[in-house]
N, C-alpha and C positions, 0 to 999 in steps of 0.2 A: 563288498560286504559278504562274511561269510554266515551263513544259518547250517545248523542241523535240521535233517528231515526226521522228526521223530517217529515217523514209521518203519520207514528203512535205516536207518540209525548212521549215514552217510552224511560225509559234508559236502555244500555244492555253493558256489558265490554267487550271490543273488545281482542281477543284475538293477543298476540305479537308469530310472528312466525319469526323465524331466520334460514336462510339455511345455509349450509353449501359446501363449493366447487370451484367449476371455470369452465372456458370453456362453451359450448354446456349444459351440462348437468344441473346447474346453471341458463342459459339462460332457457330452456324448465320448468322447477320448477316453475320460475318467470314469465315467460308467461305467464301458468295457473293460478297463486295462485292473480295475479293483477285484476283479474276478479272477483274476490271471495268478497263480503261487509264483514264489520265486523271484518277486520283483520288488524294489522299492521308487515309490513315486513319490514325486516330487512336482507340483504346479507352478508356473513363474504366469503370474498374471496382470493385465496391462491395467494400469492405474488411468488412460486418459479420456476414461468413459466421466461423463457430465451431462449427462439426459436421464430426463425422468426422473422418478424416487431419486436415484443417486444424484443427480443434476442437482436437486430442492436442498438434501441434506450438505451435500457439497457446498454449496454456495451459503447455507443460514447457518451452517454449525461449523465449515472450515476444515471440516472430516475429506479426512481422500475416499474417493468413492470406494462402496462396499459390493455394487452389485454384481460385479464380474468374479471377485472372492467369494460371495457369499454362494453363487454357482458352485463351487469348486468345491469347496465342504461342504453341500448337500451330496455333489456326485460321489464323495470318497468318504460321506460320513457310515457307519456302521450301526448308526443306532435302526429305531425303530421309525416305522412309515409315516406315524404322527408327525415325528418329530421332523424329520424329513420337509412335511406338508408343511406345518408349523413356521420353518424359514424359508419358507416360499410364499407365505400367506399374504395377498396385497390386499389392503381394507378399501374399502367400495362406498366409507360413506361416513359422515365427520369429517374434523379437521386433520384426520389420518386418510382420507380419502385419498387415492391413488400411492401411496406406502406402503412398503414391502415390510413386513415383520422383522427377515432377517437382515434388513440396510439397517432400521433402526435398530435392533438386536446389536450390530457392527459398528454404527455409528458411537451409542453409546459405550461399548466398550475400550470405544477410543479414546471419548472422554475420560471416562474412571480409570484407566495406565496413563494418559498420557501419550501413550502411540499405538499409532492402527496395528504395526507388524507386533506387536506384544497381544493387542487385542486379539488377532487374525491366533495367534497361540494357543489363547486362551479358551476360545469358540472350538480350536479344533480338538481340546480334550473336553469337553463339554460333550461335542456331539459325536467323539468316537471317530475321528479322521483317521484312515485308513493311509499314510503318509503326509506328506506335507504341504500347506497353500502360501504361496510366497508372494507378496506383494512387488513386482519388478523393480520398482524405485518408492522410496518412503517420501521422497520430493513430491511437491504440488504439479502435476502434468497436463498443460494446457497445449493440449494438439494444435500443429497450427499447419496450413496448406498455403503454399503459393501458388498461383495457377498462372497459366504460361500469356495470360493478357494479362499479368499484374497485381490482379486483387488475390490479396488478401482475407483465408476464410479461417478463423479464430476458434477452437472448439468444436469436440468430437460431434459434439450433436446438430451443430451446422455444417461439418463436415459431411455425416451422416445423410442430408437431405440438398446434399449439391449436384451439381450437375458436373464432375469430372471427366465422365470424357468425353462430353462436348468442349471444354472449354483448355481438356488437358491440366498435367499436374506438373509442376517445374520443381516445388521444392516441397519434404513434408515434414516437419520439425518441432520442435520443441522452444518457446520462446528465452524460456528460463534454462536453466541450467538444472538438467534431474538426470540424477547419477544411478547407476546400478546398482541396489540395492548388496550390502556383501555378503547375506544371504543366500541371496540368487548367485551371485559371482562362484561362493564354495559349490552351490549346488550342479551348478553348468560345469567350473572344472574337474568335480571329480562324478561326472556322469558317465555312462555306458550310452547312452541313445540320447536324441536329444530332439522331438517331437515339435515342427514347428503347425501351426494350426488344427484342424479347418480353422473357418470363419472368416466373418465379417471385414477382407482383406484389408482397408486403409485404415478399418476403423479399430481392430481388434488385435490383427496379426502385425502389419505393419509397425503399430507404436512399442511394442516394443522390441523389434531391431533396432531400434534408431534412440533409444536411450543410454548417453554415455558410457563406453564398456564393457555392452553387449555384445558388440562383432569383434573386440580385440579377448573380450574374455573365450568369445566362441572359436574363436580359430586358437587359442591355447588349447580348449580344451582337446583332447582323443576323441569324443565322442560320435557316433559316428548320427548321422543328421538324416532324420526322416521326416517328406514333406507329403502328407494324405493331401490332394488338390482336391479345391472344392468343387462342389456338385454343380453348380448352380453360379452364374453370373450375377453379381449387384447390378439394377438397372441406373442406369448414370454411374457408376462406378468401373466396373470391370465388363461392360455388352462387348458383346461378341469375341473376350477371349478365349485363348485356346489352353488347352495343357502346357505348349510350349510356353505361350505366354506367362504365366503363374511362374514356370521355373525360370525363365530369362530374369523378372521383375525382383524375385527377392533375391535370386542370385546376387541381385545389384547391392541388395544394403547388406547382404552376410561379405560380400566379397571374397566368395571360395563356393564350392558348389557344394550341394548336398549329396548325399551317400543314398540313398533313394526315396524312388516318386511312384508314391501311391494313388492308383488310378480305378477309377471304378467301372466297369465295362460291365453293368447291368441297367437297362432302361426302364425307365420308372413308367408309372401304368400311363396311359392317355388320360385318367381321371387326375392325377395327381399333375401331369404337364398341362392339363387346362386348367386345371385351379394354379397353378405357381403365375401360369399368365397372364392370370387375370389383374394379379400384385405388380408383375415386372416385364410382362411383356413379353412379343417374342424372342427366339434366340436364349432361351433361357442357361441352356444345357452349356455346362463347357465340354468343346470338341476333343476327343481326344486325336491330335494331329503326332505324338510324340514319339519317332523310335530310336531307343535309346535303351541300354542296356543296365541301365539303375531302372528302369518303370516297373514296378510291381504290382499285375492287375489282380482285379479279385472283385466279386459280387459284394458291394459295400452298401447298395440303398438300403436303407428303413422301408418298407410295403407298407408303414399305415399312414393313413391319412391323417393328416396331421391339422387342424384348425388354426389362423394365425395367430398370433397372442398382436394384444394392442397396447401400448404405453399411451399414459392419458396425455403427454403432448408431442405424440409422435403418430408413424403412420403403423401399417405393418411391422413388426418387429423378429420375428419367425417365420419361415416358409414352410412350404409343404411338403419341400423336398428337403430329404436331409440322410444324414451316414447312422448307418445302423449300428448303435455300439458294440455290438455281440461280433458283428461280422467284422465293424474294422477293429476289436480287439486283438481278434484268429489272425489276420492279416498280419497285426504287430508281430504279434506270438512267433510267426515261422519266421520273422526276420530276426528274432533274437537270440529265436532256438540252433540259427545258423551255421 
């Protein structure tokens, strides 16, 4: 994509950057990267969240969940801090109790077109999106996990609250058949970068590698493929992995390797590793064991203390540790600027 710079009166191709993901982690990417000139974003985000707010509407209205979307346009939206607040607003009391403003905001715009990716449009010139929020698959995506003694775990929010690596993970899948939305497919082929996570690995990042089209659209594409590793170990999910680990594991479902791995080589205070432990135990930290000539380190923590947010049928849902969006924007920036 080419823009004039209307100050210096030069042309220059702006580079198309696409993330990959949902939740918090998605939201902090977007935060930084909206700040950045010169670039055009683009969000691909995992439809197989079904807990909480989205879990309620999901299941009574038939809507594809809106909460990991409706993250995505608050981070890239441009309006004002109301408004902002406004679709984030979760009611605390009525028959709205524990409802997000912006799911039902999403929800019903699904109804009134007919479909969420028209709705997801229509919200983002509403609220002044800053690029684009893409739904991965317009398909209904019910997560599903084999574990290596055989059972079967059905949905992201019992996925959410399993015990994985105790018991190991054999297979992680999709029951139904949900296809890559062709959305997502133009946005991935004609990208410049191509941003997989942070976040909530099995449940946020992993679903969507593994929806039909993804990894045969991603190895089409040029782009070249950056993975920020997360801060922080899920406890029963990902305890005790390492840097190497993160890049061995999605290596597996991209089947090609990534162009580089963002590592964060600043320690978080003592106040904030006692509060994370108290959530998920020890061994919090992922090590960084990795030397390898794609790692690109850089001081990425957030320093504030961060409170956990609660879903009313969940545990913890946010830690207290997490990626500073300002810093890991700077971090993108010099890999683009390359």
């Amino acid at each position: 994509m080419i823009a004039k710079n209307q100050n210096l009166g030069y042309y220059h191709i702006m580079k198309k950057i696409v993330t990959v993901g949902g939740g918090t982690g998605s939201y902090t990417v977007l935060s930084g990267l909206k700040g950045i000139p010169e670039i055009s974003l683009t969000a691909l985000v995992t439809m197989a969240d079904d807990g909480g707010s989205t879990g309620v509407l999901r299941d009574e209205l038939g809507v594809l969940p809106p909460g990991d979307v409706r993250q995505c346009l608050v981070a890239l939206s441009e309006h004002s801090d109301i408004v902002r607040k406004l679709m984030s607003y979760r009611f605390e009391n009525g028959g709205l109790a524990g409802h997000n403003f912006g799911n039902i905001f999403l929800a019903a715009l699904e109804k009134v077109t007919g479909s969420f990716a028209t709705g997801v449009e229509i919200a983002s010139e509403i609220l002044k999106v800053r690029g684009d929020v893409i739904p991965v698959t317009k398909d209904m995506a019910k997560l599903s996990i084999m574990l290596s003694d055989g059972e079967l775990l059905e949905g992201e929010n019992n996925i959410q609250n399993a015990d994985l690596k105790k018991r190991g993970v054999k297979n992680i899948f999709y029951k139904n058949e949900v296809n890559l939305n062709e959305n997502a497919k133009r946005a991935i082929l004609s990208a410049d970068y191509i941003i997989l996570g942070p976040g909530n690995y099995y449940c946020s990042v992993v679903p969507n590698l593994i929806v039909n089209g993804f990894k045969d659209t991603t190895n089409k594409s040029k782009a070249k493929i950056i993975f920020p590793v997360n801060l922080t170990n899920k406890l029963e999910h990902t305890s005790g992995w390492k840097v190497s680990d993160y890049v061995k594991d999605i290596e597996k479902y991209l089947e090609k390797k990534v162009d580089y791995i963002l590592v964060n080589d600043e320690k978080p205070s003592t106040e904030q590793t006692k509060l994370y432990e108290l959530e998920e135990g020890k061994g919090v930290l992922v090590e960084d064991d990795l030397t390898d000539e794609r790692v690109v380190r850089g001081k990425l923590l957030s320093t504030l203390i961060v409170k956990p947010e609660y879903d009313e049928k969940m545990q913890a849902t946010r830690g207290f540790i997490r990626h500073d969006s300002k810093k890991l924007a700077e971090c993108i920036k010099k890999i683009i600027r390359t």
